[in-house]
C-alpha positions in Angstrom: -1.5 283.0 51.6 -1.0 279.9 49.9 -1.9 278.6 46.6 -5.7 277.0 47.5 -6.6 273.4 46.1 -8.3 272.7 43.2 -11.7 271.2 43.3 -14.4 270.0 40.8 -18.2 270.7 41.2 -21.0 268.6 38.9 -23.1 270.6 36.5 -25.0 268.5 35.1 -22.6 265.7 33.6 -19.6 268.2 33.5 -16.9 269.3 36.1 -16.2 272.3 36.7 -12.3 272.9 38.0 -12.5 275.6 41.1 -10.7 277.5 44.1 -11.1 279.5 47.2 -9.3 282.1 48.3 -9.5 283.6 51.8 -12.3 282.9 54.7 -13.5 286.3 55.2 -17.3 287.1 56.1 -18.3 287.5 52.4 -18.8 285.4 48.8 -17.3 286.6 46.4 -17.3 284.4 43.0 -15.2 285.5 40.1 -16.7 285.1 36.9 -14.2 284.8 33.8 -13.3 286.3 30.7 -12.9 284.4 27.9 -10.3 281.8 28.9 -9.1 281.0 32.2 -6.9 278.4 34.0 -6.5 278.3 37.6 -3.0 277.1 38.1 -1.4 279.8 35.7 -3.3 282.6 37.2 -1.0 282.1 40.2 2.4 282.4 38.0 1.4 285.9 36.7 1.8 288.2 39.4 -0.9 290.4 38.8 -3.4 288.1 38.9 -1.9 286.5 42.0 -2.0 290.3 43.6 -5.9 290.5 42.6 -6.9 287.1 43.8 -4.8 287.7 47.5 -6.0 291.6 48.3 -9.5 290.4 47.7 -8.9 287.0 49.4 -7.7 289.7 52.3 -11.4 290.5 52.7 -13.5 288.2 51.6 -14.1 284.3 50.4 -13.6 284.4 47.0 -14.8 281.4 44.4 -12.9 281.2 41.0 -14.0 279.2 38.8 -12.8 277.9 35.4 -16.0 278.1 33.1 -16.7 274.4 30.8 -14.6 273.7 27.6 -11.6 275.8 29.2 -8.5 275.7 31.6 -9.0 272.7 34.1 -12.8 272.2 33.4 -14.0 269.2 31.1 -14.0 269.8 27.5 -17.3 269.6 26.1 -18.4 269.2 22.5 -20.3 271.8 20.4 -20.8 275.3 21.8 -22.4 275.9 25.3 -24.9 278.5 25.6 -24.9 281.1 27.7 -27.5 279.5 29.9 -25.6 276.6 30.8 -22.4 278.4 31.3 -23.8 280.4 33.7 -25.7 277.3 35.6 -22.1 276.7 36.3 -21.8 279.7 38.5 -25.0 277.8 40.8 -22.9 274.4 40.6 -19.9 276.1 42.2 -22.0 278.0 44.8 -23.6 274.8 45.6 -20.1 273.1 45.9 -18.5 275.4 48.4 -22.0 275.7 50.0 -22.4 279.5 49.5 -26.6 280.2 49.5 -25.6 283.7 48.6 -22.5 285.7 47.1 -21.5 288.7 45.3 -20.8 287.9 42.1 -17.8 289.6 40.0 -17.8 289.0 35.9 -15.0 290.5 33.7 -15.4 290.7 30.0 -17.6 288.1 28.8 -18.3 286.8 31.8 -19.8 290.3 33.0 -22.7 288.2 30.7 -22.9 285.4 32.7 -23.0 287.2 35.8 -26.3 289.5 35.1 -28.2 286.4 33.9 -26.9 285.1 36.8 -28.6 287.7 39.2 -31.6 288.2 37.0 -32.2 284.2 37.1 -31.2 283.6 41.0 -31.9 287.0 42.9 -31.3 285.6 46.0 -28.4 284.1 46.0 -26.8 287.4 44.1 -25.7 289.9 47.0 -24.4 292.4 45.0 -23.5 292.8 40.9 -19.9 293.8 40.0 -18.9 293.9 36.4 -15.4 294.7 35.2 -14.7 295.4 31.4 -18.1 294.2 30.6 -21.1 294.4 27.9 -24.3 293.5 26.9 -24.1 292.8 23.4 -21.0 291.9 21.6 -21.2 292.9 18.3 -22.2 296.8 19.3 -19.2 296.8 21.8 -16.3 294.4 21.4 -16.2 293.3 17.6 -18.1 293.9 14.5 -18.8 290.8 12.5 -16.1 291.6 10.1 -13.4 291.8 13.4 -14.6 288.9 14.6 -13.8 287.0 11.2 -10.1 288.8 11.6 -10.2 287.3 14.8 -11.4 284.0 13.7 -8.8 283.8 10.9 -5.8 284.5 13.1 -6.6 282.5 15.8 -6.6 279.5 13.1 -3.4 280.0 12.3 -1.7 281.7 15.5 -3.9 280.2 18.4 -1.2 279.5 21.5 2.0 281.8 20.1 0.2 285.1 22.4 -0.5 286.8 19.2 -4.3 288.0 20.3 -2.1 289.6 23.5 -2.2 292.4 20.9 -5.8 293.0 20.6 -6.3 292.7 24.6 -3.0 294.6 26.4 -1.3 295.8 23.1 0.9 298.0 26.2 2.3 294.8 27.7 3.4 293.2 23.8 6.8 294.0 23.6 6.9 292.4 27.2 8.7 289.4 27.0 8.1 287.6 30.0 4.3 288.6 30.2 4.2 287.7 26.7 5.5 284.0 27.1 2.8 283.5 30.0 0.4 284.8 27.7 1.8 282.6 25.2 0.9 279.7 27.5 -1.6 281.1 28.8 -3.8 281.0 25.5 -2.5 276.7 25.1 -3.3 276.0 28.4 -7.0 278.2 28.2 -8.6 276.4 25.6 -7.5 274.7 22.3 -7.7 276.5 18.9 -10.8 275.0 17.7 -12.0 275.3 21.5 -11.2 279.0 21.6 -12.7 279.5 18.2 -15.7 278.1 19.3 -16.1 280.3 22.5 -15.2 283.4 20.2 -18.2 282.1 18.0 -20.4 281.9 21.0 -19.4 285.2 22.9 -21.0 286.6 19.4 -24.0 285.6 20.4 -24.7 287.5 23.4 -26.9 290.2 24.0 -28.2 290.5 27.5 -29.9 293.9 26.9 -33.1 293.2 27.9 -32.1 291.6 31.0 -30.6 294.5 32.4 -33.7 296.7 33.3 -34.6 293.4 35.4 -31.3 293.5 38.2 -32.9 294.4 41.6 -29.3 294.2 43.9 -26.7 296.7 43.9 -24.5 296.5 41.2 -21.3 298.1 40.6 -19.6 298.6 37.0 -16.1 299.3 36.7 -14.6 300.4 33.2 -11.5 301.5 32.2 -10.9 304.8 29.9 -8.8 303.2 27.3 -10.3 299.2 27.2 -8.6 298.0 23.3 -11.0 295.3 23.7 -14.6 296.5 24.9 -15.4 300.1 24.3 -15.9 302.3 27.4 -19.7 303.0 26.0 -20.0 299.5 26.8 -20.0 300.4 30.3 -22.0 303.6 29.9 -24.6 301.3 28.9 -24.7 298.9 31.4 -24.5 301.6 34.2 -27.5 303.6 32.2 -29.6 300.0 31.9 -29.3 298.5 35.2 -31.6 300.2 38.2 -29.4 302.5 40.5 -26.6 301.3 39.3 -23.4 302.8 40.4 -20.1 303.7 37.8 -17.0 304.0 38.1 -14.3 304.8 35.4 -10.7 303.8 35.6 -7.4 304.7 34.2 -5.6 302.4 32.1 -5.4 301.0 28.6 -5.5 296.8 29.1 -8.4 295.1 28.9 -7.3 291.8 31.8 -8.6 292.8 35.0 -5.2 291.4 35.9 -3.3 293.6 34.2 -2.3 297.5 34.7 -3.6 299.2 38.4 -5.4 296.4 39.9 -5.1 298.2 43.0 -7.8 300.4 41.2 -10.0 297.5 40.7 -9.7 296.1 44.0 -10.1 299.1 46.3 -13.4 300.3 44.3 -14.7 296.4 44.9 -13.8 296.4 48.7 -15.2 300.1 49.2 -18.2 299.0 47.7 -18.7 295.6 49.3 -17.8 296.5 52.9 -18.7 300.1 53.0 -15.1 300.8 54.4 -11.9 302.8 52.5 -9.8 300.2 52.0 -6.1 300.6 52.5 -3.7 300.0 49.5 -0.5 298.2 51.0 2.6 299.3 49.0 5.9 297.1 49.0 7.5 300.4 50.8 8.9 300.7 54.5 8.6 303.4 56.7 11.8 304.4 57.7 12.9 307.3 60.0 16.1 309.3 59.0 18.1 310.5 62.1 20.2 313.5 61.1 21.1 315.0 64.1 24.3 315.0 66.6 24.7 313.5 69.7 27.1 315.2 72.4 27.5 313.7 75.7 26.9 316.4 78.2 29.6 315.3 80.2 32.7 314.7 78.1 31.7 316.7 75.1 32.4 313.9 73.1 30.3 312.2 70.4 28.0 309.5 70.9 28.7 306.2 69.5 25.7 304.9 67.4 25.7 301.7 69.8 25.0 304.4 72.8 22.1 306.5 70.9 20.4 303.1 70.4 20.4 302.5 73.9 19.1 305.4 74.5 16.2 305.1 72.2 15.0 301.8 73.2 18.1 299.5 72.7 17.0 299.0 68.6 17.8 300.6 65.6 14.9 299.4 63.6 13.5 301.7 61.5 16.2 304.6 61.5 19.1 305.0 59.4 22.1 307.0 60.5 23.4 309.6 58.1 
């Protein structure tokens, strides 16, 4: 599968930078966390892994929400509401009336106003590493000042990897596409301001409103947003289903992302889905072969012939 082309929708007076993956029966748009940028998800390999095995299945939308990655910048802080309009831009763009739509992190946010605003374009709710009010779940006030403060002074070195996949810190190479990832996401001031904003959200008392099948994934040992935040969500929302994960990154990119996208596929389609593994099946061939008439061994050219004239697949001991 190749890398798609970036395109921009209008919202409003501001474009919004976006790809599809795939051309299967089903919509599925990816809402962000909180920075994004379409052409580095494609260097990190997990992230390139969860776009493809869902791209396998279905048409999937990511998006790059305003004032980050290849979207316009855009001054002041945008609210909720209009960052989640961005969602119906995008839709409108690829011409999708109706789509499952997937938020991780912060943009778990965006994606239950988005079905409790437009229930009939929303299929189906899935909501990865997600809450509905920050301060009870990700960071007290006091955190997000720490936060704040560093990101003044550190903002683009991959110092907040800490606070997000402290597992994958001492990891040099992930650590240097974090590194870039955090420049190329959003400026410091930019990022600041989103931090700022994400502060702002509580969505509790749009949860008891979801009428479509939602799905919310958490998993056990999330550093960033606490695994009650999930509990929450999955107690709030009408019949919705949970499932916990194993693991101890927040990035839905990061860790067993097979995890993630088996549970989403299963629930979409209704059908087990089948984890492919970089592994070949091999059959070992331990056995002699005496040629009745001679009593002589057979030569490894003669028992392929006699097998079907290949060797693929077995290896001679």
């Amino acid at each position: 599968m190749h890398r798609p082309q970036t395109r921009y929708a209008k919202s409003g007076d501001v474009h919004i930078a976006y790809q599809v993956i795939g051309d299967g029966p089903l919509n599925i748009v990816l809402s962000p966390g909180f920075i994004s940028n379409l052409d580095l998800h494609w260097e990190e390999p997990g992230y390139a892994r969860l776009l493809r095995t869902l791209g396998s299945f279905a048409r999937v939308i990511q998006f790059d929400k305003r004032g980050t990655g290849l979207s316009d910048r855009v001054g002041g802080i945008p609210t909720l509401e209009e960052r989640m309009d961005d969602v119906r831009a995008v839709m409108d763009a690829v011409g999708s009336k109706s789509a499952a739509i997937f938020g991780a992190s912060e943009g778990g946010a965006m994606a239950v106003l988005f079905a409790a605003t437009y229930p009939k374009r929303t299929q189906s709710l899935i909501l990865y590493g997600s809450y509905a009010h920050f301060h009870t779940w990700v960071l007290t006030p006091t955190e997000l000042a720490l936060f704040i403060a560093n990101a003044e002074e550190t903002w683009g070195t991959g110092s907040s990897l800490k606070s997000f996949a402290p597992t994958l810190a001492n990891d040099a190479e992930f650590a240097n596409w974090w590194a870039r990832y955090e420049r190329q996401g959003a400026s410091p001031s930019a990022a600041i301001a989103l931090a700022r904003m994400n502060a702002e959200i509580d969505v509790r008392a749009v949860l008891p409103l979801i009428r479509v099948r939602t799905l919310v994934l958490h998993r056990k040992g999330d550093p960033r947003v606490k695994i009650e935040g999930g509990h929450y969500l999955a107690r709030s929302i009408p019949g919705a289903l949970y499932k916990e994960l194993p693991g101890n990154s927040h990035p839905i990119w990061t860790g067993a992302v097979e995890d993630i996208t088996k549970a989403v596929q299963e629930f979409l389609t209704g059908r087990q889905a089948v984890v492919a593994h970089d592994t070949v099946l091999a059959t070992v061939l331990a056995a002699e072969f005496v040629c009745d008439t001679c009593g002589s061994m057979l030569s490894k050219k003669s028992i392929r012939h006699l097998i079907g004239g290949t060797s693929d697949g077995i290896w001679f001991l």
